[in-house]
Backbone as JSON, one array per atom type, in Angstrom:
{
  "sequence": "XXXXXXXXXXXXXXXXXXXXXXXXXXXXXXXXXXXXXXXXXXXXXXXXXXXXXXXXXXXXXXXXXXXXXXXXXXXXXXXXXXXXXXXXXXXXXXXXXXXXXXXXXXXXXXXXXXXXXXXXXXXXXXXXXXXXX",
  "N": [[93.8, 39.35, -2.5], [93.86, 38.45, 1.15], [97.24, 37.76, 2.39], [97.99, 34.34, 3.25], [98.86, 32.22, 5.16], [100.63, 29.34, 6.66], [98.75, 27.37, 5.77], [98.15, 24.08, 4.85], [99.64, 22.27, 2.23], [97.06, 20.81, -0.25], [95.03, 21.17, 0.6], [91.54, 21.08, 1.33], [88.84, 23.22, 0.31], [85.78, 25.49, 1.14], [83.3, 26.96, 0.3], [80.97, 29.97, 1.06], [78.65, 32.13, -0.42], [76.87, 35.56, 0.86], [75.34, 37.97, -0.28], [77.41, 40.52, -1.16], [79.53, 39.26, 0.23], [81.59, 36.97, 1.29], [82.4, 34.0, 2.6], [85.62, 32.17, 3.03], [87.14, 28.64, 3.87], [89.38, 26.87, 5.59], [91.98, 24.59, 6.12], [94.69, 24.48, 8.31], [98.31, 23.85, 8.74], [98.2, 22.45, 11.21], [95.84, 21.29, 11.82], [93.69, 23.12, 12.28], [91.02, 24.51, 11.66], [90.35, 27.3, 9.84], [88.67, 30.44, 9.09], [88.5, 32.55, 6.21], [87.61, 35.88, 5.04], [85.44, 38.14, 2.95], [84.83, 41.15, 2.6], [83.15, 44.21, 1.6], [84.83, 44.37, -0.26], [87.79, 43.93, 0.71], [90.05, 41.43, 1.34], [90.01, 39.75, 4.69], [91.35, 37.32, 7.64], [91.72, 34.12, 7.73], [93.98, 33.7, 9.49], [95.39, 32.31, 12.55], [93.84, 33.56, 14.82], [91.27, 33.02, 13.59], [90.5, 30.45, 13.84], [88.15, 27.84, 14.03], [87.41, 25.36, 14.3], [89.1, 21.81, 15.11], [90.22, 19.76, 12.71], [91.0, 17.29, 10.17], [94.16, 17.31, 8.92], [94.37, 17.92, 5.56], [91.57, 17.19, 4.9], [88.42, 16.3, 4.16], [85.69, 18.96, 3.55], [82.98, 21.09, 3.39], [80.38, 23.08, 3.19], [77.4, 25.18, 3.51], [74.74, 27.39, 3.96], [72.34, 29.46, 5.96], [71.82, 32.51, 5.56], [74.41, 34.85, 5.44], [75.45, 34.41, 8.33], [74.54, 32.52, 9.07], [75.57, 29.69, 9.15], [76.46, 26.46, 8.28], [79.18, 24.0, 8.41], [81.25, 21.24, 7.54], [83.04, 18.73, 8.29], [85.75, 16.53, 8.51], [87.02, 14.86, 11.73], [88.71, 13.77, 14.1], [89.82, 10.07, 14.11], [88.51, 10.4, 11.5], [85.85, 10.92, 11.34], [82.74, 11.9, 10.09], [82.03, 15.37, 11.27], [80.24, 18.56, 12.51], [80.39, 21.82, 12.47], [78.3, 24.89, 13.44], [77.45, 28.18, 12.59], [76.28, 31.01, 13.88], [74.35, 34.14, 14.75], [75.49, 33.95, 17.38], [78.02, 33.4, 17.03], [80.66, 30.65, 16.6], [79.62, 27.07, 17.25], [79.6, 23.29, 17.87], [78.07, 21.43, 15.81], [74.89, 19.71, 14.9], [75.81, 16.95, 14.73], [77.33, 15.17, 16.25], [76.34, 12.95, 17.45], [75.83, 11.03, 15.48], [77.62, 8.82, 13.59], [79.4, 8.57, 10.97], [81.83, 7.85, 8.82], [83.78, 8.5, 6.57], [84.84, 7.37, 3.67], [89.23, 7.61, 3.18], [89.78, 8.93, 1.17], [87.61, 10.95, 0.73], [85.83, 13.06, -0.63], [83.39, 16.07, 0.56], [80.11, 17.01, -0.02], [77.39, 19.4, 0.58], [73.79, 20.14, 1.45], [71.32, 22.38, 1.08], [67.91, 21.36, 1.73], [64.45, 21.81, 0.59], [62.15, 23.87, 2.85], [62.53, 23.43, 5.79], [64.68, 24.07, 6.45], [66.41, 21.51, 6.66], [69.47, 19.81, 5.94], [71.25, 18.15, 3.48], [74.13, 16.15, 3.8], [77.04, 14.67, 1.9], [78.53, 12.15, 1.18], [81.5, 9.65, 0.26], [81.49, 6.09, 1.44], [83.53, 4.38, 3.28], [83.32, 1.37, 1.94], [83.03, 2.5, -0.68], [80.32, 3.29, -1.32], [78.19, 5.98, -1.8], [76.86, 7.96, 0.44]],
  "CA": [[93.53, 38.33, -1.48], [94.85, 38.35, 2.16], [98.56, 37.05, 2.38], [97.36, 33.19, 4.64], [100.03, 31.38, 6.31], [100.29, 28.12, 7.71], [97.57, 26.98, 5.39], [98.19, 22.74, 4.57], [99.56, 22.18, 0.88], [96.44, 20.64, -0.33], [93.67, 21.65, 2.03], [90.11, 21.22, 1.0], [88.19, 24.19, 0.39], [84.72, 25.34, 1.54], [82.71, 28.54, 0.7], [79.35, 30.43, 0.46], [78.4, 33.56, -0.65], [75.66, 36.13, 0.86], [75.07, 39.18, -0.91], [78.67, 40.5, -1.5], [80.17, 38.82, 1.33], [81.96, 35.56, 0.63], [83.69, 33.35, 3.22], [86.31, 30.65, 2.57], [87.03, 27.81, 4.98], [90.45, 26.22, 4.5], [92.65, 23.51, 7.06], [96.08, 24.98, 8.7], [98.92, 22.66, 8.94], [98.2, 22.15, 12.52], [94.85, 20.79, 11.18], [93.05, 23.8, 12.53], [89.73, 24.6, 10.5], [89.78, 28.77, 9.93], [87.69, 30.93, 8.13], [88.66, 33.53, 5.26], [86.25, 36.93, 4.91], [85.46, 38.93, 2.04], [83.61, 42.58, 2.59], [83.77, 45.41, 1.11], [86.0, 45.12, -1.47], [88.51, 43.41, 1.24], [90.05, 39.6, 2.19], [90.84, 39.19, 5.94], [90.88, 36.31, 8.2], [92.79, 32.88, 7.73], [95.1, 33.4, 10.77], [94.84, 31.62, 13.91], [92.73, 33.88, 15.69], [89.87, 33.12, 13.09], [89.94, 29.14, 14.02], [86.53, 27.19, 14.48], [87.19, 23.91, 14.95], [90.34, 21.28, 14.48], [89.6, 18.54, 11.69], [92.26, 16.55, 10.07], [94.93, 17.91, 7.39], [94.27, 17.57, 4.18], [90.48, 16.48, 5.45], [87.51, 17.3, 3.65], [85.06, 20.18, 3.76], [81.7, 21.1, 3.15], [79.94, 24.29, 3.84], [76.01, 26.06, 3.26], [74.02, 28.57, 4.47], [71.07, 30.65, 5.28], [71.94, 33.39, 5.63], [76.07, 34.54, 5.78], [75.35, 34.58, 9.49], [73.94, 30.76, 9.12], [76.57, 28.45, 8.29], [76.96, 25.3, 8.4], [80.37, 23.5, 8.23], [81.21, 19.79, 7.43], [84.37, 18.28, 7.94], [86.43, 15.16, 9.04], [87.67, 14.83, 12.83], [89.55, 12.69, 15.2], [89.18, 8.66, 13.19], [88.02, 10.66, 10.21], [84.54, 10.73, 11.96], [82.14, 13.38, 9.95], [81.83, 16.1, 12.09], [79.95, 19.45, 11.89], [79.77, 23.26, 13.36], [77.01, 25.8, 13.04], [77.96, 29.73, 13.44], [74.68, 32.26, 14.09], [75.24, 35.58, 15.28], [76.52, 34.14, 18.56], [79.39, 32.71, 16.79], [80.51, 28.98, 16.06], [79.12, 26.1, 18.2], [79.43, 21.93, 17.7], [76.77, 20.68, 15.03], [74.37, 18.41, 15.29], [76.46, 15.84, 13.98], [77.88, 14.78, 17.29], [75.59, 11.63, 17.71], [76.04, 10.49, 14.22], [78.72, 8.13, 13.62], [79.5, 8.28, 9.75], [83.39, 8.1, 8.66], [84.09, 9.02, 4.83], [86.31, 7.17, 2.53], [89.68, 8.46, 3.43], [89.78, 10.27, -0.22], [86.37, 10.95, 0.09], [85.42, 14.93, -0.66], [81.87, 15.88, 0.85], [79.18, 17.83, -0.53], [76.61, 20.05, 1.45], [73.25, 20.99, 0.66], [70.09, 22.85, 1.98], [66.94, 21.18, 1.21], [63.41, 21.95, 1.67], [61.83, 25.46, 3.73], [63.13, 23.59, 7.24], [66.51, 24.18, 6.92], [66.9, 20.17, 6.75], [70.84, 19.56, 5.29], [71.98, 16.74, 3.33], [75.46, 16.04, 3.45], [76.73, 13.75, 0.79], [80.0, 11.8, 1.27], [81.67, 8.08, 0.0], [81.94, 5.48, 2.93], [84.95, 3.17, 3.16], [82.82, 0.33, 0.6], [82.61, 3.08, -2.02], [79.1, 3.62, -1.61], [77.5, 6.97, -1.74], [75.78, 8.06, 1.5]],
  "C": [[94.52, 38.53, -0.35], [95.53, 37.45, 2.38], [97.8, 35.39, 3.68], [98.76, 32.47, 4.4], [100.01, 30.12, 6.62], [98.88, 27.2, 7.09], [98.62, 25.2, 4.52], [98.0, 22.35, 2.94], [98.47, 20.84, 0.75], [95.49, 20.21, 0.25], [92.45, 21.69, 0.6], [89.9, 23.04, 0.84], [87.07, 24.23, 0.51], [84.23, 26.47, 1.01], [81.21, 28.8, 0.77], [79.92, 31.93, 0.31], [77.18, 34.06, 0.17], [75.65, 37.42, 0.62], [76.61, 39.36, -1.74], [79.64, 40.04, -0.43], [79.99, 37.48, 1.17], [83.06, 34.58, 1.97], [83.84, 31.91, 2.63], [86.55, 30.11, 4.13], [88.24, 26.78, 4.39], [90.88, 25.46, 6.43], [94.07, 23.81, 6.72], [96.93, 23.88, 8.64], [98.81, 21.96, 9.9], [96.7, 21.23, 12.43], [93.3, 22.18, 11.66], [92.16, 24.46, 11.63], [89.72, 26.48, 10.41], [88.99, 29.41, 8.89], [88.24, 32.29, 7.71], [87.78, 34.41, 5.14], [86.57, 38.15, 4.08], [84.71, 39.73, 2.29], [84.24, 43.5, 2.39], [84.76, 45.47, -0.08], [87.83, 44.0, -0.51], [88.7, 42.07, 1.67], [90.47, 39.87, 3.91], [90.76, 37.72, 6.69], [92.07, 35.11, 7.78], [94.02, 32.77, 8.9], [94.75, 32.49, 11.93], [93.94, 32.21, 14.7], [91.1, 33.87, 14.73], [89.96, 31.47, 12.86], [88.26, 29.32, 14.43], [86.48, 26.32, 15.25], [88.37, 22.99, 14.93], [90.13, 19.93, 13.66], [91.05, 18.24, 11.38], [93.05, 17.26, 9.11], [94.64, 17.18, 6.51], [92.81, 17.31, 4.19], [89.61, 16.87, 4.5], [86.76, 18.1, 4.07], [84.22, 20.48, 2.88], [81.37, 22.53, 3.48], [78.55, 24.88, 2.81], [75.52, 26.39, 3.93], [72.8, 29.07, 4.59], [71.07, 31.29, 4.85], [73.64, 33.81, 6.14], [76.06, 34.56, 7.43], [74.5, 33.19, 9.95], [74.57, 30.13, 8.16], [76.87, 27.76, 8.79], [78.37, 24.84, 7.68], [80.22, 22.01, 8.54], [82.66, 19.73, 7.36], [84.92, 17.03, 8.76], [87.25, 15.31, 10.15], [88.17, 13.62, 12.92], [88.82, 11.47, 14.57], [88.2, 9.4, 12.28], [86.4, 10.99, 10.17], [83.68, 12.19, 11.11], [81.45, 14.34, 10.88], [80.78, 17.63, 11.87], [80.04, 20.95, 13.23], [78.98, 24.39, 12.64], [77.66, 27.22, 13.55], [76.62, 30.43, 13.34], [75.34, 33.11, 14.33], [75.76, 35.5, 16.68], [77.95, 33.49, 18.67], [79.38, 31.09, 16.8], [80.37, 27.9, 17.51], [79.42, 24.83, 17.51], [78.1, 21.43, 16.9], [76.16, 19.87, 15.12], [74.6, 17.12, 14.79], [77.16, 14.7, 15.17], [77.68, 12.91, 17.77], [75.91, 10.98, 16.93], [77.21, 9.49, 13.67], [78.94, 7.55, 11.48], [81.1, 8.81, 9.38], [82.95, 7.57, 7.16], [85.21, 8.17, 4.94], [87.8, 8.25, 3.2], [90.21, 9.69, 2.13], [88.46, 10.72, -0.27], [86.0, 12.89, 0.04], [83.91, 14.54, -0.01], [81.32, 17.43, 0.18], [77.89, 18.25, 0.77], [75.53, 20.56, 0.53], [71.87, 21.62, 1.34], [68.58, 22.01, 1.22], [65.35, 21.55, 1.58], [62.89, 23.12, 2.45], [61.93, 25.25, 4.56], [64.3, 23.92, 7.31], [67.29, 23.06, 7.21], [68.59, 20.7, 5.81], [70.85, 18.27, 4.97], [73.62, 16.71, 3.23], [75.83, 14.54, 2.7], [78.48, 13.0, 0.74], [80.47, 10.17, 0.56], [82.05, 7.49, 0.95], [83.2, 4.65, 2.03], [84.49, 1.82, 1.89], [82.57, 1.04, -0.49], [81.27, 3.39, -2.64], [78.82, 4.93, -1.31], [76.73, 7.76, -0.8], [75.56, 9.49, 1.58]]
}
């Protein structure tokens, strides 16, 4: 595994797999969201120049896929607010989560999932009343 740095004693974790190519998705101390990459036989990635997005330390994290070149990311911003970004092959963009106004439990882990042949997502988190959403 490649030596990572600056990575936030107990950071969430995120991954997918596609084929033999595996990325992780971990939260810097700075709260900066980067992404880990497995090919070939090799880890690189987790430094600062492989940020996405900046979510909170310690925050949670979510992550599924189409295709390793369709990934979705879930995670907790600015007031804990669930947030999301999408990467394609033109790299990572703001998710359609933007509108959405749903803040997680602040212990709350989230779950990600694909449902369905549209490419709908559920994301699956605990609100502040301990309910399930």
């Amino acid at each position: 595994m490649v030596p990572i740095n600056e990575i936030a004693a107990g950071t969430a974790l995120a991954a997918v797999r596609g084929g033999d190519d595996i990325r992780v998705y971990v939260t810097a101390t700075n709260g900066d969201i980067r992404e880990v990459r497995y090919h070939n036989g090799l880890w690189t990635g987790g430094t600062s120049v492989d940020f996405i997005t900046n979510g909170n330390v310690r925050g949670p994290l979510a992550t599924t896929r189409g295709n390793i070149d369709d990934i979705h990311l879930f995670y907790a911003g600015s007031g804990n607010r669930l947030l999301g970004a999408h990467k394609n092959n033109n790299g990572w963009s703001n998710g359609s989560l933007s509108n959405l106004v749903f803040i997680p439990h602040p212990s709350s882990s989230l779950s990600a999932v694909r449902v369905g042949g549209a490419g709908e997502i559920c994301v699956y988190g605990q609100l502040p009343n301990c309910m399930i959403q």
